[in-house]
C-alpha positions as CSV (number, residue, x, y, z in Angstrom):
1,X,-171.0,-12.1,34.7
2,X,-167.5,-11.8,33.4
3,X,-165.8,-14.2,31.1
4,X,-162.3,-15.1,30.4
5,X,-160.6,-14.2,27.4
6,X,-160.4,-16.3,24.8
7,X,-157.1,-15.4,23.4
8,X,-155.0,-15.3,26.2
9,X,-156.4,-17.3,29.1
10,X,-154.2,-20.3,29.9
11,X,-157.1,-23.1,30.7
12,X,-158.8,-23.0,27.1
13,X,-157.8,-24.9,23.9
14,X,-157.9,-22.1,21.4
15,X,-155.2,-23.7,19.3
16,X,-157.3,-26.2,17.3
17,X,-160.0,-22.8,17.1
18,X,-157.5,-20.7,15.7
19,X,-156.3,-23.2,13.4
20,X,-159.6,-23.6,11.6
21,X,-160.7,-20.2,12.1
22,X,-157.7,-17.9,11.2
23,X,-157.6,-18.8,7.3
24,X,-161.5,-18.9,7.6
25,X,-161.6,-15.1,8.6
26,X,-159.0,-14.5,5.9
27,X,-160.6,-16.1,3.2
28,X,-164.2,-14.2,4.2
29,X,-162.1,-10.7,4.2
30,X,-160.2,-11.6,1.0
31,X,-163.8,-12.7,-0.8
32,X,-166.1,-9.3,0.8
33,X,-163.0,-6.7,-0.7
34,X,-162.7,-8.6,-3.6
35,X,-166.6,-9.0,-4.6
36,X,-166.4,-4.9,-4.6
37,X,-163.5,-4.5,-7.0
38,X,-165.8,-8.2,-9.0
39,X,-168.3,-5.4,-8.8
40,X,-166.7,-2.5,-10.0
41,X,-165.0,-4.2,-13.2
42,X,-168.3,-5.4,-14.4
43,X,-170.1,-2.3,-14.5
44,X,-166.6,-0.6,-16.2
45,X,-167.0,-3.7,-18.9
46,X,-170.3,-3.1,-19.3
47,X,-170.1,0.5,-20.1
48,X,-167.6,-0.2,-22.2
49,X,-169.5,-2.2,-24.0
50,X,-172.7,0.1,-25.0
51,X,-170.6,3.1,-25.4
52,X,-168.9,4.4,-28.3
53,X,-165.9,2.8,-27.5
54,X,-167.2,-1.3,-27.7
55,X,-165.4,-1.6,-30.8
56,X,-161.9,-0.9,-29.1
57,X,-163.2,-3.1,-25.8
58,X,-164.0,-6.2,-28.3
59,X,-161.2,-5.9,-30.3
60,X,-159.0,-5.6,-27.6
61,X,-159.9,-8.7,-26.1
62,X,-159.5,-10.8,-29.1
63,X,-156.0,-9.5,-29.9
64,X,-154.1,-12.7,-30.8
65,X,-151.7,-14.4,-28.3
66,X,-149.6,-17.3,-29.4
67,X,-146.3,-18.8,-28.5
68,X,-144.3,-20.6,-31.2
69,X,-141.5,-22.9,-31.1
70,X,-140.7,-24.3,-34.8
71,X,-143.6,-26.1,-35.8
72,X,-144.8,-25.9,-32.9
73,X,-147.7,-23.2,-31.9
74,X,-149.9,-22.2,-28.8
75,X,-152.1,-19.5,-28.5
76,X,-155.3,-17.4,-29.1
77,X,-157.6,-14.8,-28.5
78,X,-155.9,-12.7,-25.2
79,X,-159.7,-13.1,-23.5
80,X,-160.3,-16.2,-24.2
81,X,-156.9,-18.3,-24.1
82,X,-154.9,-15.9,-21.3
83,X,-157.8,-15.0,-19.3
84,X,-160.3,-18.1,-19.2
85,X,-157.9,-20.7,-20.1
86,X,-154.6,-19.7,-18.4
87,X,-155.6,-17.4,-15.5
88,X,-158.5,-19.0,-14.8
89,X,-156.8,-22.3,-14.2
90,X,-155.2,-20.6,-11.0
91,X,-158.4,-19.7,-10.3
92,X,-159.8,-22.8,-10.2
93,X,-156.3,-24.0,-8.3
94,X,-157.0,-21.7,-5.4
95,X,-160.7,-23.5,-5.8
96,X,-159.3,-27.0,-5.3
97,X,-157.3,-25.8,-2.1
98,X,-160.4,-24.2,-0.8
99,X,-162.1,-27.7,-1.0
100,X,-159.3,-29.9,0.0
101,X,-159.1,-27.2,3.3
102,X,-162.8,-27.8,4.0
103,X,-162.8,-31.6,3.2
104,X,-159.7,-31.7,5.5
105,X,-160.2,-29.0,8.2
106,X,-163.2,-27.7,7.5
107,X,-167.2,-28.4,7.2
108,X,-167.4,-30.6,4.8
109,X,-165.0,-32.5,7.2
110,X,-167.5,-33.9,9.4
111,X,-170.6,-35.7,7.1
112,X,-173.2,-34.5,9.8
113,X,-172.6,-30.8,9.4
114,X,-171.6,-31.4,6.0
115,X,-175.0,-33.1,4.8
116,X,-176.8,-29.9,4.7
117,X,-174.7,-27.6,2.3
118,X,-173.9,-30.7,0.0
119,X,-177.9,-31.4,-0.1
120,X,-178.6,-28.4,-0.5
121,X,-176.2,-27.4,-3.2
122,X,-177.1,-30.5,-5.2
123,X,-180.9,-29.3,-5.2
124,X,-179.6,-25.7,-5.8
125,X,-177.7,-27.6,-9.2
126,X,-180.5,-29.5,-10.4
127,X,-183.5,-27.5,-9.8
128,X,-182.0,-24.6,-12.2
129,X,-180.8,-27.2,-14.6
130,X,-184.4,-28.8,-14.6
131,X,-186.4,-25.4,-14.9
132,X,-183.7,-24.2,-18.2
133,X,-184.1,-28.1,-19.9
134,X,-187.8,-27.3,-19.2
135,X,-188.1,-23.8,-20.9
136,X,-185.3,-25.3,-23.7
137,X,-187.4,-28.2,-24.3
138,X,-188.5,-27.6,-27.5
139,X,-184.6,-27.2,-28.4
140,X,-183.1,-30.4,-27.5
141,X,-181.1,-31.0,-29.9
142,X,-180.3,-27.7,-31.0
143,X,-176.8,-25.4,-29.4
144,X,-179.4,-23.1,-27.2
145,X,-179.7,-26.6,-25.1
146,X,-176.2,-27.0,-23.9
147,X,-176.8,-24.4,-21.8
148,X,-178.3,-26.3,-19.1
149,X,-175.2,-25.9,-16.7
150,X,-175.1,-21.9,-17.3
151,X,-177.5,-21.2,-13.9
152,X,-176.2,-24.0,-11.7
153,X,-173.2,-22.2,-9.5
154,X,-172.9,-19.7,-6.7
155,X,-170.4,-16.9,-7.1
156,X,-169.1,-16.8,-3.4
157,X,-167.4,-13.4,-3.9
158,X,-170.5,-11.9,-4.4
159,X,-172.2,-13.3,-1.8
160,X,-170.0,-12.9,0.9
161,X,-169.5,-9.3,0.1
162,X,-173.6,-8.7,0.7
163,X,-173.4,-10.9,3.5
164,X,-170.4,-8.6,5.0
165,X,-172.7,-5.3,4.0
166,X,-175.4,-6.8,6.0
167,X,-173.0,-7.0,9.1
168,X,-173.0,-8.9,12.3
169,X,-176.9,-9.9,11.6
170,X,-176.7,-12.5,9.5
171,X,-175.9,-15.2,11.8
172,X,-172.3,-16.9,11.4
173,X,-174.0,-20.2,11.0
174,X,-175.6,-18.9,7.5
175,X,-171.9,-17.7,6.4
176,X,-170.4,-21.2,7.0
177,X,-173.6,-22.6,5.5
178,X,-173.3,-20.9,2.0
179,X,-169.4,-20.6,1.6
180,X,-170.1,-24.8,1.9
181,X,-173.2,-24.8,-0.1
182,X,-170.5,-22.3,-2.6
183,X,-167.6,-25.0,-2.3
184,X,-169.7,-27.7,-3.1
185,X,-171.3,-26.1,-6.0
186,X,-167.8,-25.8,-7.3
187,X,-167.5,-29.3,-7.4
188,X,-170.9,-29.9,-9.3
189,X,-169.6,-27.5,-11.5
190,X,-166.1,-28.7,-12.4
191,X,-167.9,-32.2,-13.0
192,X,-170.5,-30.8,-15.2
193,X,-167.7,-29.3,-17.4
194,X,-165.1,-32.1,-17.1
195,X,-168.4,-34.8,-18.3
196,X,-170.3,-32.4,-20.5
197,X,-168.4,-30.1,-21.8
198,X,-165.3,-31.5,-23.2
199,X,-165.3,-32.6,-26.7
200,X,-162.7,-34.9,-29.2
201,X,-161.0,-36.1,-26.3
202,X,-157.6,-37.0,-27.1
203,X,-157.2,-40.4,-24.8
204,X,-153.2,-40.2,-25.2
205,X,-152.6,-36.9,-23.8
206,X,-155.2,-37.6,-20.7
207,X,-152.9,-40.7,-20.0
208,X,-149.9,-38.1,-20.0
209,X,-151.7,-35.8,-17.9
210,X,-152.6,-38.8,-15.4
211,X,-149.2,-39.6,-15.3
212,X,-148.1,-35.8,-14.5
213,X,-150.9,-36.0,-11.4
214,X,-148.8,-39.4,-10.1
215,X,-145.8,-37.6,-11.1
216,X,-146.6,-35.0,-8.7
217,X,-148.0,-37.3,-5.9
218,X,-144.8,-39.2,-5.8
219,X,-142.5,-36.0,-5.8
220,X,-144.6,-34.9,-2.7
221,X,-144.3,-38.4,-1.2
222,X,-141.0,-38.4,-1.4
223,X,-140.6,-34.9,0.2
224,X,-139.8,-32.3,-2.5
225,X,-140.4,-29.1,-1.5
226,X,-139.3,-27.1,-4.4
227,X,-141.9,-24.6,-6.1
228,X,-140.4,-24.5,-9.0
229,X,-140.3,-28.3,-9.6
230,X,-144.4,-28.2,-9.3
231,X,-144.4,-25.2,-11.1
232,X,-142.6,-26.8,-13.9
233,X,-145.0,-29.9,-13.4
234,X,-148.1,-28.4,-13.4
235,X,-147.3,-26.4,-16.5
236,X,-146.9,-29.8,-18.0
237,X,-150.2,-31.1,-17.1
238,X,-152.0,-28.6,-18.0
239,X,-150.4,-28.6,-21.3
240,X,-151.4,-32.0,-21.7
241,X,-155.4,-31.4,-20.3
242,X,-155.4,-28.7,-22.8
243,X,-154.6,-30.7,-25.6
244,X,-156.4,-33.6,-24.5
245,X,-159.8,-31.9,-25.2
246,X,-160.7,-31.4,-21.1
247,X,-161.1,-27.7,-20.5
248,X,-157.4,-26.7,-18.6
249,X,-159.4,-25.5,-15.4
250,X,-160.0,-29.3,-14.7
251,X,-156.6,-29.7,-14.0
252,X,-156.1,-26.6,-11.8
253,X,-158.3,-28.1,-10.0
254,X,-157.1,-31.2,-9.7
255,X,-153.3,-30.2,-8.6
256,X,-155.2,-28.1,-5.9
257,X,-156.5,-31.3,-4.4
258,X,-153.1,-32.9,-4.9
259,X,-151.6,-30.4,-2.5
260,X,-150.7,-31.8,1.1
261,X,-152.6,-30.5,4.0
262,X,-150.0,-31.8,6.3
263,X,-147.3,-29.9,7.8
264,X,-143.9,-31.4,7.5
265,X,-142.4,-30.0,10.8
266,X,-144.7,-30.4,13.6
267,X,-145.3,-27.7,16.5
268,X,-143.3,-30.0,19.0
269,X,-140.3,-29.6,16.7
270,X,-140.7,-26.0,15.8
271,X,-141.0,-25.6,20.0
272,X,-137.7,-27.2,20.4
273,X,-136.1,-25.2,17.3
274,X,-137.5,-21.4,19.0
275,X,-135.8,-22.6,22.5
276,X,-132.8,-23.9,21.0
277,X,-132.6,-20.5,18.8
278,X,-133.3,-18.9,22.5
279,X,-130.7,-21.0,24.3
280,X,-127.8,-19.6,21.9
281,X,-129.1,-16.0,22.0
282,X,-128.6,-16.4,25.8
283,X,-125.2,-17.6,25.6
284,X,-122.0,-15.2,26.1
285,X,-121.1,-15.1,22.2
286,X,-122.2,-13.3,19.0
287,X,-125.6,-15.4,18.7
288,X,-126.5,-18.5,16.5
289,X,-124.1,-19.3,13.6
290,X,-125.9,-19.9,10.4
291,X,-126.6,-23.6,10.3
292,X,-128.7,-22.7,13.4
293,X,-130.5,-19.6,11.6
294,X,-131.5,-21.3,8.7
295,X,-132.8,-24.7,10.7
296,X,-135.0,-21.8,12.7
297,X,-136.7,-20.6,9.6
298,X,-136.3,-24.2,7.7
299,X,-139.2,-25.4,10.4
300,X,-141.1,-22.2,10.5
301,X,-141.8,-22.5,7.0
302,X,-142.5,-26.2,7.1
303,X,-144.7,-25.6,10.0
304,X,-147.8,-24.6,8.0
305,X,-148.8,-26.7,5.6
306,X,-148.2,-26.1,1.5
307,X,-151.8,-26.0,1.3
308,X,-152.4,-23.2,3.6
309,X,-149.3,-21.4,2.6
310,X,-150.4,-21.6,-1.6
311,X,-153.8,-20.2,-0.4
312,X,-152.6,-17.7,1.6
313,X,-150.2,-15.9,-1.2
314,X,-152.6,-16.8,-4.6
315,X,-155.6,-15.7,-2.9
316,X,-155.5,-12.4,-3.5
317,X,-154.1,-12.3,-6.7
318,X,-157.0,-14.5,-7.5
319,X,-159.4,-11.8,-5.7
320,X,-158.3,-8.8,-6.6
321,X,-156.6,-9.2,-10.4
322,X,-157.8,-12.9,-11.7
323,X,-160.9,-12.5,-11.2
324,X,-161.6,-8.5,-12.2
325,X,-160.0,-9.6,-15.4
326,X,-162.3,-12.5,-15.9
327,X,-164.8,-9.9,-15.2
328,X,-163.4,-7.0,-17.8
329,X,-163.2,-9.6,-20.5
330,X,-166.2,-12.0,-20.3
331,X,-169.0,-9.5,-18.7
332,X,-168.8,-6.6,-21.3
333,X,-171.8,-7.6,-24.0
334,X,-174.3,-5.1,-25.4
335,X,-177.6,-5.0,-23.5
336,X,-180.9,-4.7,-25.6
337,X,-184.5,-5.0,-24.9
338,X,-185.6,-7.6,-26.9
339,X,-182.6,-9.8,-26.0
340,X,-184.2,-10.0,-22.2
341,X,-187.1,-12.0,-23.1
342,X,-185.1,-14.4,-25.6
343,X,-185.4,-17.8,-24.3
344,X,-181.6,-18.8,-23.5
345,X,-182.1,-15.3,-21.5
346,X,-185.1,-16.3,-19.4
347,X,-184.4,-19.7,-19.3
348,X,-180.4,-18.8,-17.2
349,X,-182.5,-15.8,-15.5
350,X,-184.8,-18.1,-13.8
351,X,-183.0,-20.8,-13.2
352,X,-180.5,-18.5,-11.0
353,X,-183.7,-16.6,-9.8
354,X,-186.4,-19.1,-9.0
355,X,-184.4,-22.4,-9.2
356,X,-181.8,-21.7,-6.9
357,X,-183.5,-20.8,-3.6
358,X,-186.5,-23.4,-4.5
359,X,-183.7,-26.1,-4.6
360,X,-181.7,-25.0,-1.9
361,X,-185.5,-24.7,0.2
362,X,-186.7,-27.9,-1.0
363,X,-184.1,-30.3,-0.9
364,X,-182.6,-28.8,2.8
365,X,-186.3,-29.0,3.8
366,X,-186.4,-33.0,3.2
367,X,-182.7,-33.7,5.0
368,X,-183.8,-31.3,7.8
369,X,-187.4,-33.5,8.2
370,X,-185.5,-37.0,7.5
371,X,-183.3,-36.3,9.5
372,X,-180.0,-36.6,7.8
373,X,-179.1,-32.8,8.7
374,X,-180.2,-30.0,10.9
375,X,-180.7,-25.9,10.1
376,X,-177.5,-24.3,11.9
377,X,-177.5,-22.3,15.3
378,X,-179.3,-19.0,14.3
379,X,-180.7,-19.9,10.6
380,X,-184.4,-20.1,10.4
381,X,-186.1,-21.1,7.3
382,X,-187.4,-17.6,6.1
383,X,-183.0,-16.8,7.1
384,X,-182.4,-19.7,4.7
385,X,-184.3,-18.5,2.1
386,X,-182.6,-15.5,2.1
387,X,-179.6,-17.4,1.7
388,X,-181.0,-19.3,-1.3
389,X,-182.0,-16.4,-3.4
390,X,-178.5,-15.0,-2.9
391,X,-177.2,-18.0,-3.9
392,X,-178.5,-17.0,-7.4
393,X,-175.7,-14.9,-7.7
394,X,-174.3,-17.0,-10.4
395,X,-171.7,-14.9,-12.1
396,X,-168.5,-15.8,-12.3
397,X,-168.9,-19.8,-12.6
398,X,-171.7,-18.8,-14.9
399,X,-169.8,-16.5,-17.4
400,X,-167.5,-19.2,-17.5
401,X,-169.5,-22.3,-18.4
402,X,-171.3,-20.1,-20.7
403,X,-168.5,-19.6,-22.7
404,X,-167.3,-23.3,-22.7
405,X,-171.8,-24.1,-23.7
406,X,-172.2,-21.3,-26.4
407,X,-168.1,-21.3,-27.4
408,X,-168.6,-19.9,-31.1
409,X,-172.0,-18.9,-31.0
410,X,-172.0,-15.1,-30.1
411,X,-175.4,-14.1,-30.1
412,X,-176.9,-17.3,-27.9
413,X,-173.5,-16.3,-25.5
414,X,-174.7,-12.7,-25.3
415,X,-178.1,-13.6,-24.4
416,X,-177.0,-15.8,-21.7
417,X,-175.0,-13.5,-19.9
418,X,-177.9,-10.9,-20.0
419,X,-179.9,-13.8,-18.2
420,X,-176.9,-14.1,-15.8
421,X,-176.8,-10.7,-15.2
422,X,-180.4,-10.4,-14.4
423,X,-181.1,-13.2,-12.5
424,X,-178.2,-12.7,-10.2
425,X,-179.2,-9.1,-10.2
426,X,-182.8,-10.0,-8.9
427,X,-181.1,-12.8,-6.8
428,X,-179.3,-10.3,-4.8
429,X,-182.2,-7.8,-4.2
430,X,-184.6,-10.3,-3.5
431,X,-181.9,-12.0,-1.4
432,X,-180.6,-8.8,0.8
433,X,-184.6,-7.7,1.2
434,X,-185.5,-11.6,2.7
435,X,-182.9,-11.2,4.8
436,X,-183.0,-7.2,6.1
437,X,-186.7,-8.0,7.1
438,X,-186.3,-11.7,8.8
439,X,-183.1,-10.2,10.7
440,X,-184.4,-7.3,12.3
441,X,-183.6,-6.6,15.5
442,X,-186.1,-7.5,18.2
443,X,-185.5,-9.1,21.8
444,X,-185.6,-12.9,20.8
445,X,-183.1,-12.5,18.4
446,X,-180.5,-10.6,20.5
447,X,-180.9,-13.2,22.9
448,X,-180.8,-16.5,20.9
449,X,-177.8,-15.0,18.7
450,X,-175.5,-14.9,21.8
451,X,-173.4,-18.1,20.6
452,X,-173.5,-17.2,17.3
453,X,-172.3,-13.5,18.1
454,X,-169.2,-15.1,20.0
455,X,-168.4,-17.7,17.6
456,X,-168.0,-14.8,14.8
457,X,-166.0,-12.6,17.2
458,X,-163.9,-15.3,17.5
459,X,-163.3,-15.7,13.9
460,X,-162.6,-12.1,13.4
461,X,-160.3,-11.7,16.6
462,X,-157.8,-14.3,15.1
């Protein structure tokens, strides 16, 4: 039995589909490519780092930046203050788009679908922080402690990538699953290092940085559409989180979900603009003067929203140069036996290899059976906990709080990103193997997989 096509039959409302799945099947192509290169540029830093040339990688990496202006100075090591204080705030910009699009547009829109990723990523948060606070125990009051957020998030990059290696057999309900289980965790995360790790808050720049956020609301209330105006504003906010004693990121963040979803000209007007622009090409004179031109591409750039069109160009810088640097600079530290079975080391590795999938199983389990959620179309439980040991690929979000837990203390930070390193290593394995034996083809699955097949050849087709 024939069907129609999706794309160009008349009687079917794609629209609304391709709105929601177009940037979806960007973002999923952006994150597979770019967990290769993520990849690549941690094994570079890590050779780099136990060859004879380690002494050029570190020192290269703490060559001092500063800017200075009078009295005035701002500045420090080029890894730590360009790379995870600067760059990464874009990073975590992009990050607050990606959750305003799926609050807005996405998942995390509707609380049904929703309820399963969020529970799930808040079990896959505090299961890993419980296991590390329970083999850190002894250490409560000492630095080794504060490392309780290290195994808590999912590096989506990663992930995707495995999940894109794996092919069209991982259902496209485990996809959406874990890129919102990712997205969530992000959240978790930025609270955990806005509440926890932030110290000698400085309570008169955070009320100049809230009044750069309402500064910024107003400007797009009042329909300024300048990027250099917001550039200039957000440069100012961040100054103003980075002196307050907030990590900078927080306020990447924050402008991201400050960003209007909205479109300013709808597709009604942008109709009526094309047929006017048509109208004059059809008329016996040179063509459309320039008030008419520049109205014409005045609503076709006002006719996707700033949120989508930020995400769309800072994506892949983010992807393929953000986050590879982040990667070159924070993932290069000298591997030795001993240092795998120190207990910072163990403690991150099983949180990310145990206490992720045993949160993610145990906490969707009880929502599924009280019936606040349901598994999606095509994911099984043994499916799901294939999903949860690759969410133990912790990685970037793990380097990164970390640094901000162990900031000064070199060795505890080197034996923490071993534990990173092998518990998202193990995570991954462990994770590709669950899936690769619960996926294989047989009859059953061919035939229950049919909607879910479609669904992701929709995606991809747009």
């Amino acid at each position: 039995m024939s069907h129609p096509d999706r794309r160009t039959s008349p009687h079917l409302p794609v629209a609304p589909i391709r709105r929601f799945a177009r940037p979806l099947a960007q973002f999923l192509q952006i994150e597979s490519a770019s967990g290769f290169v993520l990849l690549v540029c941690t094994l570079f830093a890590l050779v780099l780092a136990n060859s004879f040339a380690a002494p050029l990688y570190h020192a290269f990496w703490h060559t001092s930046v500063r800017l200075q202006i009078g009295g005035w100075e701002l500045g420090g090591d080029l890894g730590h203050f360009v790379v995870n204080d600067v760059l990464m705030t874009i990073f975590f910009f992009v990050v607050g788009l990606e959750i305003k699009r799926e609050l807005v547009a996405g998942e995390l829109r509707d609380a049904r679908k929703a309820a399963l990723p969020l529970v799930a990523a808040l079990g896959g948060m505090l299961v890993p922080a419980g296991i590390y606070m329970a083999i850190q125990v002894n250490h409560f009051s000492e630095p080794a402690f504060r490392g309780w957020g290290v195994p808590m998030a999912t590096d989506i990059a990663f992930v995707v990538g495995i999940m894109a290696v794996l092919g069209k057999r991982v259902p496209f309900g485990l996809k959406i699953m874990l890129l919102s289980l990712a997205i969530a965790d992000d959240i978790g995360a930025v609270i955990v290092i806005a509440a926890f790790y932030s110290t000698g808050l400085n309570w008169a720049m955070l009320a100049a940085a809230a009044c750069g956020f309402a500064g910024v609301r107003l400007l797009a209330r009042a329909g300024v559409r300048a990027v250099p105006v917001y550039i200039l504003a957000g440069a100012l906010i961040w100054l103003a989180v980075y002196k307050s004693g907030v990590h900078p990121t927080v306020a990447g963040v924050m402008l991201g979900l400050l960003t209007p979803a909205s479109v300013w000209v709808g597709r009604d007007a942008l109709r009526l603009s094309v047929a006017d622009l048509q109208a004059s090409l059809a008329e016996d004179h040179a063509g459309p003067d320039v008030d008419e031109l520049e109205l014409m591409a005045f609503a076709a750039k006002e006719s996707v929203s700033p949120l989508e069109r930020l995400e769309h160009r800072l994506h892949p810088w983010v992807g393929f140069a953000i986050m590879p640097l982040f990667a070159l600079a924070n993932a290069g530290v000298h591997i030795e036996l001993k240092a795998v079975t120190e207990p910072v080391s163990v403690a991150v590795m099983l949180g990310l290899f145990l206490g992720k999938p045993i949160g993610v199983m145990l906490f969707s389990f009880a929502a599924v059976k009280l019936g606040i959620a349901k598994l999606p179309h095509g994911v099984t439980w043994p499916v799901l906990l294939g999903g949860g040991f690759l969410a133990g690929i912790g990685f970037t979000m793990s380097l990164f709080v970390a640094g901000l837990a162990f900031k000064g203390d070199e060795p505890l930070l080197a034996d923490a990103k071993i534990g990173i390193l092998l518990g998202s290593v193990l995570s991954a394995l462990v994770g590709v193997g669950v899936l690769v034996w619960t996926l294989r083809p047989n009859p059953g699955h061919k035939a229950g997989g049919a909607d879910t097949g479609e669904t992701a050849g929709s995606a991809r087709a747009v």
